[in-house]
Legacy VTK file of the C-alpha trace (Angstrom):
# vtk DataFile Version 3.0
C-alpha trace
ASCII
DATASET POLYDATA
POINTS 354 float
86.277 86.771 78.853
84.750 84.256 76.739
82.232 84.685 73.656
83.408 81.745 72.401
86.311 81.623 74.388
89.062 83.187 72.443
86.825 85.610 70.328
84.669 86.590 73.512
88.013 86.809 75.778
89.607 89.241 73.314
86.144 91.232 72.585
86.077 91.639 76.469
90.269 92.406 77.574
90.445 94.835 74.218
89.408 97.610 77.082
91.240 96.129 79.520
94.220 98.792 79.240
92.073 101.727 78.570
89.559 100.963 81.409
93.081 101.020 83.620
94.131 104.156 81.921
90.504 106.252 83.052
90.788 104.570 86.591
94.203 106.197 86.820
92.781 109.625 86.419
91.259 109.349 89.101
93.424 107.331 91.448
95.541 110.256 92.984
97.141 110.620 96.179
99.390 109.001 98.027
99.854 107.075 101.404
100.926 109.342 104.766
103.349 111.810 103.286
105.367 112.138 106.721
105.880 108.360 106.589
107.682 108.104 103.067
111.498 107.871 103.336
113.895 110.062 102.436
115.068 110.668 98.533
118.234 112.421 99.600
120.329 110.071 100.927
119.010 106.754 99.319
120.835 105.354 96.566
118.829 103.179 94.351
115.850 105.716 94.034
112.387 106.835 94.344
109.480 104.296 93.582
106.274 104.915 92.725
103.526 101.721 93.717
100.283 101.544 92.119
97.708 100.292 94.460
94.986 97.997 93.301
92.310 99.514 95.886
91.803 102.268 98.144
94.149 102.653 101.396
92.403 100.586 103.275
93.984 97.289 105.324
94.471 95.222 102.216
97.811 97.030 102.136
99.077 96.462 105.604
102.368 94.848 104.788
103.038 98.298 102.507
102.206 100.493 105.726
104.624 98.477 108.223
107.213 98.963 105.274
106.895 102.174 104.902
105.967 103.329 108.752
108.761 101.190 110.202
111.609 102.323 107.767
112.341 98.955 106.160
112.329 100.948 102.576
114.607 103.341 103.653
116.778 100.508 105.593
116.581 98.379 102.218
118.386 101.537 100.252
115.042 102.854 98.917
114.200 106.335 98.533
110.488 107.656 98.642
108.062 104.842 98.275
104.974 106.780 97.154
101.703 104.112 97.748
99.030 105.603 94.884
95.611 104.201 95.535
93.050 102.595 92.982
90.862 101.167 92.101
93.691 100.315 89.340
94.756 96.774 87.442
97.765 98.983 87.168
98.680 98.297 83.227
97.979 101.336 81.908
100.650 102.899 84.966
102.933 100.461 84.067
102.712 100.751 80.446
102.965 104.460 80.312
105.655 104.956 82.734
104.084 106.335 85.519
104.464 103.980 87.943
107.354 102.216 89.152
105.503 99.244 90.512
101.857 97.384 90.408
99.688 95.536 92.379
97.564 93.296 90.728
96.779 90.126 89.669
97.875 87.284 87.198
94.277 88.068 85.547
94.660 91.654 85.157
98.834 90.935 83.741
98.281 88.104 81.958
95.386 89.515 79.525
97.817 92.773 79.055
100.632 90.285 78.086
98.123 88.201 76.236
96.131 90.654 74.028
98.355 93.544 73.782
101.972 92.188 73.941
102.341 94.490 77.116
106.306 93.728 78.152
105.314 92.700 81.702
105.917 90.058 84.251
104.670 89.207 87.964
107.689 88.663 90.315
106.181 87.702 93.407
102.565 86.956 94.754
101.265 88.388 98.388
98.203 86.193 98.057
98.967 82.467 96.976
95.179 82.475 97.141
93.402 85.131 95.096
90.112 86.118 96.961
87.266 87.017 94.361
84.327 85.792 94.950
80.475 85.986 93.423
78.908 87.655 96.478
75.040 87.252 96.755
72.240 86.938 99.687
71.539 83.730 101.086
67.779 84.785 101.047
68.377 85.650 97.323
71.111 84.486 94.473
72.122 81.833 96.942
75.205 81.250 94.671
77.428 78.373 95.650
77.779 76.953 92.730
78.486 78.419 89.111
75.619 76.922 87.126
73.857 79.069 89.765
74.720 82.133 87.850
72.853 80.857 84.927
69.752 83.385 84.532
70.929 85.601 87.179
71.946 89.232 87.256
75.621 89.818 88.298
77.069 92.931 89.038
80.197 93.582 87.540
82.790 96.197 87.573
84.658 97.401 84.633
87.701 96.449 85.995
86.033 92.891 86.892
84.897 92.402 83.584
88.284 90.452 81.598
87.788 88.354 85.257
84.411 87.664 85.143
84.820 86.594 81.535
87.396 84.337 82.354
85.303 82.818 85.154
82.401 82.174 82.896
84.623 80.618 80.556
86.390 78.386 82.780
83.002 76.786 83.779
81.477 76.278 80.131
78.987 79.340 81.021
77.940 81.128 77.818
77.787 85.344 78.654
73.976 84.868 76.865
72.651 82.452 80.023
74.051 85.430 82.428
72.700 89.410 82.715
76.274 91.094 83.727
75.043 94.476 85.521
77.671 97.035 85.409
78.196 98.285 89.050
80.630 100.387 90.935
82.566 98.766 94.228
79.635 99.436 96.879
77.709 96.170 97.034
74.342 98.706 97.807
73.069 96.727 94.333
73.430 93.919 95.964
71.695 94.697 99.283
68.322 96.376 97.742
68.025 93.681 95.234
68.945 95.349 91.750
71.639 92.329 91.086
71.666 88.855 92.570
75.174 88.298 92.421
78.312 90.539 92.675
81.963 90.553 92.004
83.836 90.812 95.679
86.448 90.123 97.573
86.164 87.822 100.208
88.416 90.147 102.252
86.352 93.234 102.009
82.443 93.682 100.678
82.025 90.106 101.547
82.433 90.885 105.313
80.886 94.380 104.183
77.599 93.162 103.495
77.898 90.505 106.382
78.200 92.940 108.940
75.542 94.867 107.709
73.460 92.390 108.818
72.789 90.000 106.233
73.097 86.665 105.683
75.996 85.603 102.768
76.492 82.974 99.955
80.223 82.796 98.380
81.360 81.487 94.984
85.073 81.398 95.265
87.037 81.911 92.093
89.892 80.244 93.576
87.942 77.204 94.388
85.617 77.433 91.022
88.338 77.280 88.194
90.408 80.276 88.688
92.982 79.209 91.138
95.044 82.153 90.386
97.555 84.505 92.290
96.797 88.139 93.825
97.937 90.908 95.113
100.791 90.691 92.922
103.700 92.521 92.046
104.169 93.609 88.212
106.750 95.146 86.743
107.855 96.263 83.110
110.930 93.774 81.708
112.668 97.364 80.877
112.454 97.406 84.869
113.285 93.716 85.672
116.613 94.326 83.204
117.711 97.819 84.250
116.694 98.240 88.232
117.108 94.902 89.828
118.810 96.433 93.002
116.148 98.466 93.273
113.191 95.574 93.094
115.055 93.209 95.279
115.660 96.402 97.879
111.917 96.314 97.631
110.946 92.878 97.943
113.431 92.587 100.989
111.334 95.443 102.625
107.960 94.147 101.551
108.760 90.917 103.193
109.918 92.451 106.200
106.474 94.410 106.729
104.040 91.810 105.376
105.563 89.462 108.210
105.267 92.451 110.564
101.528 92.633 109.252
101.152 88.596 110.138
102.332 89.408 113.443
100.265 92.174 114.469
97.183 92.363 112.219
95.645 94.767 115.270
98.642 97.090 114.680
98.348 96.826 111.171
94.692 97.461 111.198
95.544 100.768 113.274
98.097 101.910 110.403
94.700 101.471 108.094
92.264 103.427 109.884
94.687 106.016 111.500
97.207 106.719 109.076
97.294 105.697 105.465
93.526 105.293 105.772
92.718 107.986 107.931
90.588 110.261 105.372
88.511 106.879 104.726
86.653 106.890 107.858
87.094 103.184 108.147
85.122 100.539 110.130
87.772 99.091 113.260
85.726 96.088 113.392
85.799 95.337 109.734
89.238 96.621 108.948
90.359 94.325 111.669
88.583 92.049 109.430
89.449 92.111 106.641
93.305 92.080 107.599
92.862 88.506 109.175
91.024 87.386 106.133
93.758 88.602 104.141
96.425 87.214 106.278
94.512 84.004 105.848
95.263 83.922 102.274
98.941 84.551 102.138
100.613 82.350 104.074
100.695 78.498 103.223
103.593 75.321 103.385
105.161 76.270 101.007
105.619 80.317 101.495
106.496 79.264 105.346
109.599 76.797 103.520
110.044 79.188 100.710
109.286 82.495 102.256
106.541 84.725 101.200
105.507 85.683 97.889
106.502 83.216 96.452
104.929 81.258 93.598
105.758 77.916 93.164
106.179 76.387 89.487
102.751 74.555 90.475
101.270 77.366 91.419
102.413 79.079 87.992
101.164 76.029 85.917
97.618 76.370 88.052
97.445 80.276 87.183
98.429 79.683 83.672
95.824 76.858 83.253
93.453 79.133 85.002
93.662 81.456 82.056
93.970 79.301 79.281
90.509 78.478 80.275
89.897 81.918 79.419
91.664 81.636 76.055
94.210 83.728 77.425
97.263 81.607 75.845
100.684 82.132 77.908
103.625 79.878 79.153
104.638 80.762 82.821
107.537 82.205 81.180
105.828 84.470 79.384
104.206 86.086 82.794
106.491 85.060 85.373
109.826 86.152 86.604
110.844 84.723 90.231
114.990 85.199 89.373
114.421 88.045 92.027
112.776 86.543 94.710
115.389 83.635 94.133
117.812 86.310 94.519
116.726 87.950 97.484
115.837 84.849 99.302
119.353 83.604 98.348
121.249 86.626 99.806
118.933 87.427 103.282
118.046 83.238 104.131
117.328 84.815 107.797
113.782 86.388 105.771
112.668 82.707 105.342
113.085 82.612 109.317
112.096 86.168 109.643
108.657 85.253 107.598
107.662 81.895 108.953
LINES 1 355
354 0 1 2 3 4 5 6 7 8 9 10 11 12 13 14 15 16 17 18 19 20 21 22 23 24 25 26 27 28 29 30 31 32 33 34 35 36 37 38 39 40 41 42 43 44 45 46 47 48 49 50 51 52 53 54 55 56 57 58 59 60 61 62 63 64 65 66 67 68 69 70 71 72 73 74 75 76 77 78 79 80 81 82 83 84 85 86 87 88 89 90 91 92 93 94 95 96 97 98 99 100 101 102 103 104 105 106 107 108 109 110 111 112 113 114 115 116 117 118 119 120 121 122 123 124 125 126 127 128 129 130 131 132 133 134 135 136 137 138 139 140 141 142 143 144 145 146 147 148 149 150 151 152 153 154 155 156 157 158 159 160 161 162 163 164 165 166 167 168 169 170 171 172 173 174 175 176 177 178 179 180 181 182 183 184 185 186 187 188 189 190 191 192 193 194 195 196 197 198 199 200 201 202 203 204 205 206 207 208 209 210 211 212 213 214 215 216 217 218 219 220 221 222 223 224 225 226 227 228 229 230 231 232 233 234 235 236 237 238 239 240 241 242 243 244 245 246 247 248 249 250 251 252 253 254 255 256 257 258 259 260 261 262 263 264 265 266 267 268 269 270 271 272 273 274 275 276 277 278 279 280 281 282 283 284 285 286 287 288 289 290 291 292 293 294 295 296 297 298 299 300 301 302 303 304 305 306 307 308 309 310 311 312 313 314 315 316 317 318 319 320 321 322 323 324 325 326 327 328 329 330 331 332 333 334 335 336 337 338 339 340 341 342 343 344 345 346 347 348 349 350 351 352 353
């Protein structure tokens, strides 16, 4: 998001909200029906969880949750997964979702530019995993003044995040030809865009087991050292259902550690179950799980526990975006009085997690 920083970050996240909004139209669904607790008997309620992608192994720590009880266990009544691609705001905003996966980029420009009451209380990924995907034999990108004069595909979701990229490494939008693309990296492969907004944890290995040799860009390692996969909820939420949240982060913790474990049961759940309509790859949803697992865990999540997001980490995020233009205190986007909480109350989950 950057024109001029701050005027080109708020041309570009203005559609942030309503780009959510159409991808929710067509989101639909839900994980395995069969496998979604019972409503009856639990006390602190349904919950609906917006997904930031399709069913696929990125939510593996959801499937062992929901597969092995823990929801139900936790007090929890139907946990219904809805797939994306979503950022999740518009869900949030309107209502129609309990819960969101995201990430700080996605929250904090809602927050930012439309006052959206929101906040992040926990973090799967202390690592986000974009990445500028291109051909080794072609963009070569490794570095970000390698973008300059390039053609990058970009989804419309990606777009408030490539902004923000550009902006965190002095890049004016002029010196770069975004492309807008869909989430198959086929543009990528036949040569209509040199570059291409990924995740490191899916078409990255995509394209690399099609046969082709890869060049990465992290944005974690390239001035946006933010936080993924993470959990967003409205304040009227965080106030008025905080059984029901820390219920839920008890049980997410519970089956991303399960998901750690057993990333080859976690990659059946994937492609048999949640997934199963997908026709997924075994060898890359195997993966992709491992390079996911890669990025959750670190010192401080095996001390703290998982999800958790250190003040650092929150000053590193919130830096990350005020590169962007996107103004915030970690207040203003963070909440971790749950996680606290929960971690407080069940200290056998540190154990459980490490």
């Amino acid at each position: 998001m950057s024109r001029s920083h701050r005027s080109r970050l708020g041309v570009a996240l203005a559609g942030l909200v309503v780009s959510a909004a159409a991808l929710t139209a067509c989101a639909g669904g839900s994980g395995d029906p069969a496998a979604s607790g019972s409503s009856d008997t639990a006390g602190l309620g349904d919950i609906t969880l917006q997904l930031s992608w399709i069913l696929n192994e990125e939510f593996a720590g959801e499937y062992f949750a929901d597969a092995k009880g823990y929801y139900e266990e936790a007090g929890l009544g139907k946990v219904q997964l809805i797939p994306g691609p979503s950022t999740g705001v518009a869900e949030l905003l309107s209502g129609t979702t309990d819960i969101a996966i995201n990430d700080a980029v996605s929250a904090g420009t809602a927050v930012a530019t439309e006052g959206a009451p929101i906040k992040i209380i926990g973090a799967t990924l202390q690592k986000n995993p974009f990445t500028i995907l291109s051909l080794a034999d072609g963009g070569n990108i490794l570095k970000p003044a390698d973008m300059i004069g390039k053609r990058i595909g970009v989804q419309d979701s990606n777009r408030a995040l490539f902004s923000a990229l550009l902006a965190a490494n002095d890049i004016d939008p002029s010196q770069v030809e975004i492309v807008p693309v869909q989430y198959d990296p086929a543009p990528l492969t036949n040569g209509e865009v040199d570059g291409f907004t990924a995740y490191l944890t899916n078409e990255a290995i995509t394209v690399e087991m099609a046969g082709f040799k890869t060049a990465n860009l992290p944005l974690a390692e390239n001035g946006l050292p933010f936080v993924a996969e993470t959990f967003s909820v409205t304040d009227d939420t965080l106030k008025n259902r905080r059984d029901m949240l820390k219920a839920f982060l008890v049980a997410e913790i519970r089956g991303w550690t399960d998901a750690l474990a057993d990333p080859d049961e976690g990659a059946r759940l994937a492609k048999d179950v949640y997934g199963k309509d997908l026709d997924l790859d075994p060898a890359k949803t195997i993966a992709g799980l491992l390079a996911t697992n890669a990025l959750i865990t670190t010192d401080e999540t095996a001390e703290n526990g998982l999800f958790t997001i250190s003040e650092a980490l929150q000053k590193q995020t919130i830096a990350s975006l005020a590169g962007a233009g996107i103004t915030l205190e970690a207040s203003d986007l963070f909440d971790m009085s749950l996680l606290d909480e929960v971690y407080k109350e069940n200290p056998d989950l540190i154990a459980y997690a490490g």
